[in-house]
C-alpha positions in Angstrom: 130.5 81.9 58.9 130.3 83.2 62.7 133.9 82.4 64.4 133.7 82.2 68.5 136.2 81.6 71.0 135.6 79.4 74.0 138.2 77.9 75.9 141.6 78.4 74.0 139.1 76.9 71.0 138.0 78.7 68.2 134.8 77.3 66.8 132.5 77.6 63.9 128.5 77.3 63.9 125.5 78.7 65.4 126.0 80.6 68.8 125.8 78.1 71.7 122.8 77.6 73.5 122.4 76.0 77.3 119.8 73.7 76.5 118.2 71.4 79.7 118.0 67.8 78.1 117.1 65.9 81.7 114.8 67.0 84.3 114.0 64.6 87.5 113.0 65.3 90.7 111.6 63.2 93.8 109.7 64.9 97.3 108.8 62.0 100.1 107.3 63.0 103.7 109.8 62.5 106.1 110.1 60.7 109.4 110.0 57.3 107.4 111.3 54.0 109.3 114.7 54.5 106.8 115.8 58.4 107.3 117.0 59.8 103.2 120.3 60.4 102.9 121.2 63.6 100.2 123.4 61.7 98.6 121.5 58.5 97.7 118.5 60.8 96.3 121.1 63.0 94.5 122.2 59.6 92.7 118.7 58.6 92.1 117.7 61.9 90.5 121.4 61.9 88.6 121.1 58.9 87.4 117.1 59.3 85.9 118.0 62.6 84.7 121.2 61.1 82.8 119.8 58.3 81.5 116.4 60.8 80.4 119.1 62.7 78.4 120.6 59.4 76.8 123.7 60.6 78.4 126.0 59.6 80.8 128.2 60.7 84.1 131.2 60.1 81.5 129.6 63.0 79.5 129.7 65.5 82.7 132.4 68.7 82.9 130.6 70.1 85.7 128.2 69.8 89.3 126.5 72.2 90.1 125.1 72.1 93.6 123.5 74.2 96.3 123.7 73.2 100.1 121.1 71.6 102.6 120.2 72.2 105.8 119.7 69.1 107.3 123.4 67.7 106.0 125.1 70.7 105.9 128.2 70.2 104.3 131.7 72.1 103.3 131.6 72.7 99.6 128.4 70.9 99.0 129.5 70.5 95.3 132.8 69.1 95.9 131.3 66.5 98.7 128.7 65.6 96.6 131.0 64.8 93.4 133.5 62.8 95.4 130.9 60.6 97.6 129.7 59.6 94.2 132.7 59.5 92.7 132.5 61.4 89.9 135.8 62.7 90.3 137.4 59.4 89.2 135.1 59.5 86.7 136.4 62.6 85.2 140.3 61.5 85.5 139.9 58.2 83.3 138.0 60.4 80.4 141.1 63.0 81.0 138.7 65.9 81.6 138.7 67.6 85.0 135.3 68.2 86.5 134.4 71.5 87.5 132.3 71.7 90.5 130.7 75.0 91.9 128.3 75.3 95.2 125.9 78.6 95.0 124.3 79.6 98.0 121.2 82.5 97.2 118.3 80.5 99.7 115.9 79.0 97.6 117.2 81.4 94.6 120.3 79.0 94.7 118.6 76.2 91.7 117.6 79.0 89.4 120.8 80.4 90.2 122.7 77.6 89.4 121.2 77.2 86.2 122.1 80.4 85.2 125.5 80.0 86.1 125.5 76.4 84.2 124.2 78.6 81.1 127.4 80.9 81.5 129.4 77.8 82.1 128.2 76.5 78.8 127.8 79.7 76.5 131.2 81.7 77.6 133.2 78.9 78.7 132.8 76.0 76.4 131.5 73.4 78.8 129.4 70.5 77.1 127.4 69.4 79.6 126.3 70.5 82.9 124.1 69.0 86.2 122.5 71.1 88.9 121.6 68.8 92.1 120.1 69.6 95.1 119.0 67.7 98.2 117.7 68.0 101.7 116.1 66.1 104.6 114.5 69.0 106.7 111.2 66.6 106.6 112.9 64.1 108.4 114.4 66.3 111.0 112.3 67.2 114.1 110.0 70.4 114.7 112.2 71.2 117.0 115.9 70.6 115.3 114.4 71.9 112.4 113.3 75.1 114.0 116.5 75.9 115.6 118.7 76.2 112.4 116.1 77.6 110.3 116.4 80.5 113.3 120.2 80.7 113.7 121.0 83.1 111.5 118.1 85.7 111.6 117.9 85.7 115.0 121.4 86.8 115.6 121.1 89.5 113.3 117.7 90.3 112.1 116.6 90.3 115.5 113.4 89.1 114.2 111.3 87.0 117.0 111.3 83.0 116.4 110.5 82.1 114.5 112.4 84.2 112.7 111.8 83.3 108.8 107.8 83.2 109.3 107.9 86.8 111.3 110.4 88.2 108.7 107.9 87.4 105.8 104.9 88.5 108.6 106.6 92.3 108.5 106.1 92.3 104.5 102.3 90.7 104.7 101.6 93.6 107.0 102.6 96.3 105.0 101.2 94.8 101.8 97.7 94.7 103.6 98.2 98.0 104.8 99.2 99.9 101.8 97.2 97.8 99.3 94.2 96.6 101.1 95.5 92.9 100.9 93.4 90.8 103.0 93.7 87.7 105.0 91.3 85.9 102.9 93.2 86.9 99.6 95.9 85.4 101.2 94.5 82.3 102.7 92.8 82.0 99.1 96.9 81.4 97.7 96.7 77.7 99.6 93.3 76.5 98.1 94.8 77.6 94.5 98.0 75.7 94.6 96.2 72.7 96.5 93.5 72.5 93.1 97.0 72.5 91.6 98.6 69.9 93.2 95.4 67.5 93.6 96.0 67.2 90.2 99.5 65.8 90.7 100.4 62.6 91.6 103.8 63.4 93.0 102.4 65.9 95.0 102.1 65.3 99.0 98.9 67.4 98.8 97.9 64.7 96.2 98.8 62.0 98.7 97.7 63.3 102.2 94.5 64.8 100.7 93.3 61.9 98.3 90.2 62.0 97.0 89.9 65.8 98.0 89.8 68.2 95.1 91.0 71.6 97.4 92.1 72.7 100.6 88.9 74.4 101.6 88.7 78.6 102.6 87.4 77.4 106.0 90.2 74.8 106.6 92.6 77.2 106.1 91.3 79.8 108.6 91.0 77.0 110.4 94.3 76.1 110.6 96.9 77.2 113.6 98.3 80.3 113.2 101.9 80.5 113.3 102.2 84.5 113.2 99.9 87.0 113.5 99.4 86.9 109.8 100.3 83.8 109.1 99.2 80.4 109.9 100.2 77.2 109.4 98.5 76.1 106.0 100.2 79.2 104.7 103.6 77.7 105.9 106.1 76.0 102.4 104.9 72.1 103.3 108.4 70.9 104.3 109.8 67.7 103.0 112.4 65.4 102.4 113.5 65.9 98.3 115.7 66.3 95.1 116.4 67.2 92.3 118.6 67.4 89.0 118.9 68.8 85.9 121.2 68.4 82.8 122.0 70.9 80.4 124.3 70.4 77.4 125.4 72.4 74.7 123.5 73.0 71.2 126.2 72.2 69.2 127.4 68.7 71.9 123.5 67.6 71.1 123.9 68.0 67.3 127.6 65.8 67.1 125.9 63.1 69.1 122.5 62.9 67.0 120.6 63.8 70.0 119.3 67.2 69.3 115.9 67.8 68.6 113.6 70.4 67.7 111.6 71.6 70.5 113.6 70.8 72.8 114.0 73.4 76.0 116.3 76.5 76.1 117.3 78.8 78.4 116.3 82.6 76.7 117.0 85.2 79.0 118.2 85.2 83.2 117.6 87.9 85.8 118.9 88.1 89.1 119.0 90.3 91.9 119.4 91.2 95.9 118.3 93.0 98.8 119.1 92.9 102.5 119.1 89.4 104.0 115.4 90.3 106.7 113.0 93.1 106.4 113.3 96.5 108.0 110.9 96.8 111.6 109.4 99.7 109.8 108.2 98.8 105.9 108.4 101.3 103.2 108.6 100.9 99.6 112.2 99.7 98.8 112.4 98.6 95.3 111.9 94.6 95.8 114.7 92.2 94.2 112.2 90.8 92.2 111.4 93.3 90.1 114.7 94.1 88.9 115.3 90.3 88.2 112.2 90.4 86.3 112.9 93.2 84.4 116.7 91.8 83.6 115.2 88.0 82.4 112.7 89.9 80.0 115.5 92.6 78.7 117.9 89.5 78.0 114.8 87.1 76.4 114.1 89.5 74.1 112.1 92.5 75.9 109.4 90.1 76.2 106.5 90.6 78.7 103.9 88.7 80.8 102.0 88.6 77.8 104.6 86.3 76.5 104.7 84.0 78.9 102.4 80.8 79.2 103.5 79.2 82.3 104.4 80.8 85.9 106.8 79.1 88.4 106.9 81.9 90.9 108.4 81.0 94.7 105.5 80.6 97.1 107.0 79.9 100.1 104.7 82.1 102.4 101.5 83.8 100.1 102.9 86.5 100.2 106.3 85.6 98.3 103.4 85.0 95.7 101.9 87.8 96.0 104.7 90.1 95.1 106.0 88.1 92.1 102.6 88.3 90.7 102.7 91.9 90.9 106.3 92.1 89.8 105.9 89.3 86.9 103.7 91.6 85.8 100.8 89.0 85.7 98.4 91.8 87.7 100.0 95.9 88.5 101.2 96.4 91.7 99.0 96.4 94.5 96.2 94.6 92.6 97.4 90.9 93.6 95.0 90.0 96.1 92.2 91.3 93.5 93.9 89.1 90.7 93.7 85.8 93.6 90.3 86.5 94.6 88.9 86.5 90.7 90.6 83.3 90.3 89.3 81.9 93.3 85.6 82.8 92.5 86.5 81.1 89.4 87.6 77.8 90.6 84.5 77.7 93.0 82.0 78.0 90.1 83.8 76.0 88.0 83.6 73.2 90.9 80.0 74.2 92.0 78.8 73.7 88.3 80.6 71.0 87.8 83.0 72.1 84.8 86.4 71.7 86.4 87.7 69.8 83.3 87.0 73.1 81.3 88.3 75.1 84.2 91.7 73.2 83.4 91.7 73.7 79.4 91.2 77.5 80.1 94.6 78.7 80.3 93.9 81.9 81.5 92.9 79.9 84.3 95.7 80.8 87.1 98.7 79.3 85.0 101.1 79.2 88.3 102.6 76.4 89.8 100.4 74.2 88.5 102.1 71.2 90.2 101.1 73.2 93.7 104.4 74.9 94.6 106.0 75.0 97.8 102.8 75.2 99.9 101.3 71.8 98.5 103.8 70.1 96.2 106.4 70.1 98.8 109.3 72.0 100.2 112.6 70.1 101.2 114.2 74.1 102.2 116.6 74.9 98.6 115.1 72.2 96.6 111.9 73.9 95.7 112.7 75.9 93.0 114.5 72.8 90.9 110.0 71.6 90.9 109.0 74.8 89.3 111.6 74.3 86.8 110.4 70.6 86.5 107.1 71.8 86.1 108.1 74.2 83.4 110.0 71.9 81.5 107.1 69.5 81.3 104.6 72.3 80.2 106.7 73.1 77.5 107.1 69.5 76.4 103.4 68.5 76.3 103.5 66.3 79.0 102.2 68.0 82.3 99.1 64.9 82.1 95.9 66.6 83.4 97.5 70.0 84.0 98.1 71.1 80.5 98.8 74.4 79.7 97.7 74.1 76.1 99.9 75.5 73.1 102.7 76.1 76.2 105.2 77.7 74.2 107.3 79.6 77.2 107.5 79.8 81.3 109.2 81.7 83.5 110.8 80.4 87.1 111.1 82.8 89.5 112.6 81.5 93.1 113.1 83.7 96.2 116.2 83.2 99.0 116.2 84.6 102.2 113.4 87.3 102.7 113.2 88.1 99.6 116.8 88.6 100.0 117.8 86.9 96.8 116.0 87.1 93.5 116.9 84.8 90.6 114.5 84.6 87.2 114.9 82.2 84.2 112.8 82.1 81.3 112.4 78.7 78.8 111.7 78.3 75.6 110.8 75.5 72.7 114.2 75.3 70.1 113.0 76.2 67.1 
C-alpha cells in the first residue's frame, strides 16, 4: 500500500490525479444593446460547468482566476468569489476557499490549470474552478486600443499599436531567416476559418454563414494593420468565458462519479522570456520550446507523434507558426512549408468535392479545430480556456463534425505577452 501526505493527512490509494470533470465556455460579439458583465458570464459558465460535473459550489476549495481588461479588477480571484458569494458559501460547509489570481497574458488559463493540478496533487484540494472573463468586444476601437498599448508603449517602445508591431518584429525575422512568406501566413486564417465554419459557437460560423472559408484573396484583401500584418490576421476580439472544474481521482471515486475515460492532466510545461521583442531579432531560445520540452519530459517523454489534437495560441500567425515548429508538429523553419501543404490540401479536397473525407483524415491539420483565436473568437485571456474546451471534447468523442477520430491525447499550448509567457498542458483519457 502507497502512504502519501497531503495536508496534515496521511492517505492511502492510488497517487492523486487532477482530473477536469466540467468544461463550459461562451464567446458573443460585442456592442450588443445589453453590455456583458464578467461576472454574470462567469456565473453562467460556473454554474454549466458545475452542474456538467454533477457537482456543486458547496463542493469548491478553490477559484482560480485570471484578470480582464475591460473590468480590470484588484485580485480578480478574490472579487470574483465574493460578488458571487462563494465565500459564504465556503464558511457554512466550514472549509475556507482558497482563491489565487495568475497573470501570464493569455498563458494565464493554462497556467491556472497547472497550478489547480498542484493545488490538487501536493496540497490535497478536492476540487478546483478556473474562470475567466472579459468584455474587450464590447469596448470601443479606440478604448480598447489605448490599454492594450499602455504598457508596451512605455517600455517596449514599440510604435502603436504596440502588441501587433511587437509580434510584426518576430514575422520579419521568421520570413527573413526562413523564407516565411506572406501567403504562408495569410494561409493560417483560411485554415482556422475551415475550422471554425464547422462550429456552431464560432463567430466565424455566425458572421460567415453559409461560407465554407475565408478565402486567400479576402485575406490579402483585408486592411493591413502592420506592415506584415493585416487585419484578418488580427485574434477576432470578443466578449467571453469560460470555466473549468477539476477534482481529485480519489474525491470522484468516494462520490460514485468517476469514470473511465474521463480527462487528466499528464504532464505541464511552462516557461518565459522578455515581456516585447528586441528591435534587432536573433535567435534567442523561444519560451515555447522549453515549455514544450518540460510538458513532454513530465507526460512521459512523449513526442508530437503522441499527440492527436493541437491547441496552440494563434493570436497573430505567427504565434502559430512558432508552436508548430516548437510542438514539434514540422522542424524548425519548415512551418510555412507544413501550412502551405495543408492548404493545397483543403483546396482540393473542396475543389473535388471530398471535404467530408478531408475531415475523417486526421492527419488533416489537427489544430484548433474549433478555429482558434483568429476565427473562434478572442475576449484578450480567455482564449486559451477554448483550446482547452476544444481538447476536452476531442478527447470525449463529442467534437460533432470536427472529430479527431480515435483522439486519445491533445496538447494546449497558450502564449502571454509577446511570446513573453509560455505555458503547455497535455490531456489524457483515464485508463
Amino acid at each position: 500500500m502507497v502512504f502519501h501526505t497531503l495536508a496534515g493527512k496521511v492517505v492511502t490509494g492510488l497517487p492523486r490525479q487532477a482530473v477536469i470533470v466540467g468544461a463550459k465556455g461562451l464567446v458573443r460579439r460585442g456592442r450588443t444593446s445589453k453590455p456583458s458583465s464578467t461576472t454574470d458570464m462567469i456565473r453562467q459558465v460556473l454554474t454549466d460547468a458545475l452542474e456538467e460535473s454533477n457537482l456543486s459550489t458547496r463542493d469548491l476549495e478553490g477559484l482560480i482566476a485570471v484578470p480582464s481588461l475591460q473590468e480590470n479588477h484588484f485580485m480578480e480571484a478574490h472579487y470574483q468569489a465574493t460578488s458571487l458569494d462563494l465565500f459564504s458559501t465556503s464558511i457554512e460547509e466550514d472549509r475556507p476557499l482558497r482563491c489565487k489570481t495568475i497573470d501570464t497574458g493569455g498563458a494565464g488559463p493554462v497556467s491556472a490549470v497547472l497550478e489547480a493540478q498542484r493545488m490538487i496533487q501536493h496540497e490535497g484540494l478536492e476540487c478546483v474552478a478556473v474562470v475567466a472573463a472579459d468584455c474587450v468586444g464590447s469596448m470601443d476601437s479606440t478604448s480598447f486600443l489605448a490599454k492594450a498599448d499602455e504598457i508596451f508603449l512605455k517600455h517596449g517602445k514599440l510604435p502603436s499599436p504596440a502588441i501587433p508591431n511587437g509580434y510584426d518584429r518576430v514575422t520579419k525575422y521568421q520570413m527573413e531567416t526562413f523564407g516565411l512568406t506572406r501567403d504562408q501566413l495569410r494561409m493560417v486564417v483560411c485554415l482556422q476559418s475551415f475550422h471554425a465554419g464547422k462550429h456552431k459557437d464560432s463567430l466565424f460560423y455566425h458572421k460567415e454563414k453559409g461560407k465554407a472559408y475565408s478565402s486567400l484573396l479576402e485575406v490579402k484583401e483585408s486592411p493591413s494593420v502592420t506592415p506584415n500584418i493585416s487585419l484578418m490576421e488580427c485574434a477576432r476580439r470578443a466578449d467571453g468565458a469560460a470555466c473549468l472544474i477539476l477534482s481529485s481521482n480519489r474525491y470522484l471515486k468516494r462520490r460514485g462519479l468517476y469514470e473511465k475515460g474521463m480527462v487528466t492532466v499528464i504532464g505541464t510545461g511552462e516557461s518565459s522570456g522578455p515581456l516585447f521583442p528586441p528591435e534587432v531579432m536573433n535567435e534567442t531560445p523561444f519560451s515555447c520550446e522549453e515549455a514544450m520540452v518540460y510538458a513532454y519530459e513530465a507526460a512521459g517523454n512523449l513526442t508530437a507523434d503522441d499527440i492527436d489534437f493541437f491547441g496552440l495560441y494563434d493570436c497573430f500567425p505567427i504565434c502559430l507558426v512558432r508552436a508548430l515548429e516548437a510542438s514539434g508538429l514540422c522542424s524548425k523553419g519548415t512551418a510555412g512549408d507544413y501550412i502551405e501543404s495543408q492548404y493545397t490540401r483543403m483546396m482540393k479536397a473542396m475543389g473535388d468535392g471530398k471535404e467530408d473525407q478531408l475531415l475523417e483524415d486526421p492527419d488533416f491539420f489537427p489544430v484548433n479545430t474549433h478555429g482558434g483565436l483568429l476565427c473562434y473568437g478572442a475576449p484578450w485571456e480567455v482564449p486559451a480556456m477554448y483550446h482547452i474546451i476544444e481538447a476536452i471534447h476531442q478527447l470525449r468523442g463529442n467534437a460533432h463534425g470536427r472529430q479527431i477520430e480515435n483522439c486519445r491525447r491533445a496538447l494546449v499550448y497558450a502564449n502571454g505577452g509577446i511570446f513573453s509567457a509560455s505555458a503547455v498542458a497535455i490531456f489524457a483519457k483515464s485508463l
